[in-house]
N, C-alpha and C positions, 0 to 999 in steps of 0.2 A: 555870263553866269559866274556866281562866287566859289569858293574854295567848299561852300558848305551849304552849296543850293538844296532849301527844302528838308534841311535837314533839323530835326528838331533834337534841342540840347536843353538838360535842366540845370540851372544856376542855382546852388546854394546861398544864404545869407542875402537871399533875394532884392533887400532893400536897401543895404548898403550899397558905398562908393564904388569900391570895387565890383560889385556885380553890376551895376549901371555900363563902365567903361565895358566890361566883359559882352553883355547885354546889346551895345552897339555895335561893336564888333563882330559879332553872330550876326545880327541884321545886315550889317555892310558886307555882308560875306553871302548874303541868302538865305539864312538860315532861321529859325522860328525856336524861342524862345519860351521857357517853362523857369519864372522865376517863384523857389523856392525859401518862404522865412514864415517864423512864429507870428507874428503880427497883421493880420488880414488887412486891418485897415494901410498897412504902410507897405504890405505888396502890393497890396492892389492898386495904390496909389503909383507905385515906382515903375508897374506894369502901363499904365494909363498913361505917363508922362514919356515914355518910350513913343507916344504916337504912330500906334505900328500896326495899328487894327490888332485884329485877331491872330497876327503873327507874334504875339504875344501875351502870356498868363502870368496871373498871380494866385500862386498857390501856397495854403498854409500847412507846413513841418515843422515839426520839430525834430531837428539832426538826432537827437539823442534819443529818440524812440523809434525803435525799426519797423514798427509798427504805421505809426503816422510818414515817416518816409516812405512805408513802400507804398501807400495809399498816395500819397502825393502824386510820386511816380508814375503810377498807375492810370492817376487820373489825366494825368499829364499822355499819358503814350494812348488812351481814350480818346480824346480831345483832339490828338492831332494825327494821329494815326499808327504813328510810329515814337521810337526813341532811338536817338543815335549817339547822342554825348550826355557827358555827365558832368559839372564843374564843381567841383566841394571849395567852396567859399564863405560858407559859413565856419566864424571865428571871434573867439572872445580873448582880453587880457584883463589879466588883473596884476594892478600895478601893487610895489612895494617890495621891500627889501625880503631877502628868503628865509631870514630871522624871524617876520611878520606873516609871511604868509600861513594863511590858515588849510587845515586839510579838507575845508568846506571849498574853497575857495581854489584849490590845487584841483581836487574833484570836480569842478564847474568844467574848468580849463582843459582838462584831457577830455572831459565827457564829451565839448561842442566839438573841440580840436582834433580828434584822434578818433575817439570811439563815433562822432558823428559821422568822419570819413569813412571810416571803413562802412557803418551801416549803409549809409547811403551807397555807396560802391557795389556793395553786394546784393542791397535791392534792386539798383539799375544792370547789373552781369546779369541778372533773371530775367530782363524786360528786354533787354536792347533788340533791336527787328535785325541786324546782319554784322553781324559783332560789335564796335563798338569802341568810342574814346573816351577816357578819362583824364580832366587836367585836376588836380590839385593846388590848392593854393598855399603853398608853405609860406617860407620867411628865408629872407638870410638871417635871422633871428634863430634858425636854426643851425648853422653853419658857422656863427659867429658868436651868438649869443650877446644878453647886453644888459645893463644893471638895472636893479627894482623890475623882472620879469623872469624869473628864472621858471617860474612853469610855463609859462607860454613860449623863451625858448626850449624851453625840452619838449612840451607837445610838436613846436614844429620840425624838428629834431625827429620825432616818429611818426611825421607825416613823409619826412625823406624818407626813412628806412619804408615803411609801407607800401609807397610809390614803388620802391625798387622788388620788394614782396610781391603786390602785387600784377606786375609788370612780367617778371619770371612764371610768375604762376597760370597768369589768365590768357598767358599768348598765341595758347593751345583753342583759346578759343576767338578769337578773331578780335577780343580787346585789347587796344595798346592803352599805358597808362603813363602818364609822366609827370612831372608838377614845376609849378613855378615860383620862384623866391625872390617878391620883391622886397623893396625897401628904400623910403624916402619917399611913399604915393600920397600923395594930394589927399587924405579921407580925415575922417572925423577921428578915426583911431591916431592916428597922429597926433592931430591937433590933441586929444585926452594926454596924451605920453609929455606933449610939449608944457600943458597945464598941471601934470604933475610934478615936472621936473623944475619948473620956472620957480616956484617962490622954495624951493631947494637950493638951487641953484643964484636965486637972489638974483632973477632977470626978469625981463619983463615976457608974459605968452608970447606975444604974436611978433617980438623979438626975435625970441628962439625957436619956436615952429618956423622963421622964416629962414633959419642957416641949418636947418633938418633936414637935407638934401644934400643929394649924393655931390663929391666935392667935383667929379670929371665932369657933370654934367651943369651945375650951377645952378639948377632949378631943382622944385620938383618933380616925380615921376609923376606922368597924366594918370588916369584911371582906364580912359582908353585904350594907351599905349601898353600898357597890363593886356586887354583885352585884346589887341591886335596880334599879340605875340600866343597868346589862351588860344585865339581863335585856328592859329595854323595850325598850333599843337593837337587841337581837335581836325584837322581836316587831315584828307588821305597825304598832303604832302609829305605829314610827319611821319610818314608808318616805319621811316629807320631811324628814327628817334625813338627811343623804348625805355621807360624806368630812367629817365633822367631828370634831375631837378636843376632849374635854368634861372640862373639870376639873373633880373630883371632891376634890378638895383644901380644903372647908371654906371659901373663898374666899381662899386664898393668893394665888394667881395670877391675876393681873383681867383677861387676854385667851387 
């Protein structure tokens, strides 16, 4: 039996890379999956490609309405019976210098970044069947920060502080929460930072999305390997891990 037999978890940002690695790692653990994103066609598709049977959904949210999350949710703890984990993975950037960035565009960013986690968080503390994990998907982008991003690192910047918020807060109730901060994964958001930076930088993409990885490790980070590490954080091992953000970055970031 897995770390996380039976237990059903819902995945934000449902169609992306990293909820895919996340997504197998729950499975290879036991566990039954609720993956969470605005796009019906492209969850349901990323749910179907899982080949997991019915130990797997695609469900459509939108992070930024507490509304359509806690309905999500809902339908999700319906469905399979219960709700035990929660992963906030859903997450946008918008690239460009901070002289450029617009307050439309800064508002995007906290909205999916920040205000989606906490909604999603506090619709799943209402639902969970016997308390409850929450993993967080920060950045060392919040720890470090890094140029032409400066609201997506400060969103991810108050997804640490919040992890630690709500961590202190909700321990009285049998949720632990903690988050993770990668950096250098293998995903399409990558490759967009590598396609911005390239004819700036006066290199070729697929050049420099290819030395965009962490320098100890020499590759990049899998989406899996993301997910394998999400997946303890969610199981009973972690319970004395509490409100901590865990760089997953190869060893980029040394605190």
């Amino acid at each position: 039996m897995g770390i996380l037999q039976d237990r059903v978890i819902a995945v934000t940002g449902g169609a992306g890379g990293i909820a895919r690695g996340i997504a197998e790692a729950i499975l290879e653990q036991g566990g039954r999956v609720g993956l969470m994103d605005l796009d019906r066609a492209k969850v349901e598709a990323a749910a179907k490609g899982l080949n997991a049977g019915d130990r797997v959904v695609g469900l459509v949210s939108d992070v930024t309405d507490p509304d359509s999350t806690g309905a999500a949710l809902a339908e999700l703890k319906n469905r399979m019976g219960r709700l035990d984990g929660l992963v906030n993975n859903a997450g946008i950037v918008r690239l460009g210098p901070a002289t450029e960035t617009t307050a439309a565009g800064l508002d995007l960013e906290l909205a999916v970044n920040v205000k989606g986690v906490f909604l999603a968080s506090q619709a799943a503390a209402k639902l969970f069947t016997n308390g409850g994990s929450i993993v967080n998907v920060a950045s060392n982008a919040g720890k470090v920060g890094y140029r032409n991003m400066a609201g997506y690192n400060a969103s991810k910047a108050a997804v640490i502080n919040l992890t630690r918020s709500l961590a202190l807060e909700w321990a009285e109730k049998g949720i632990n929460v903690n988050a993770v901060c990668p950096g250098g994964v293998a995903t399409d958001m990558l490759k967009s930072v590598a396609d911005f930076l390239a004819p700036r930088l006066a290199q070729d993409k697929e050049a420099l999305l290819g030395t965009m990885h962490p320098a100890q490790l020499g590759r990049h980070v899998q989406p899996i390997e993301v997910g394998r590490v999400v997946a303890f954080l969610l199981s009973d091992a972690a319970v004395i891990i509490r409100g901590q953000s865990i760089n997953i970055d190869g060893g980029d970031t040394p605190y």
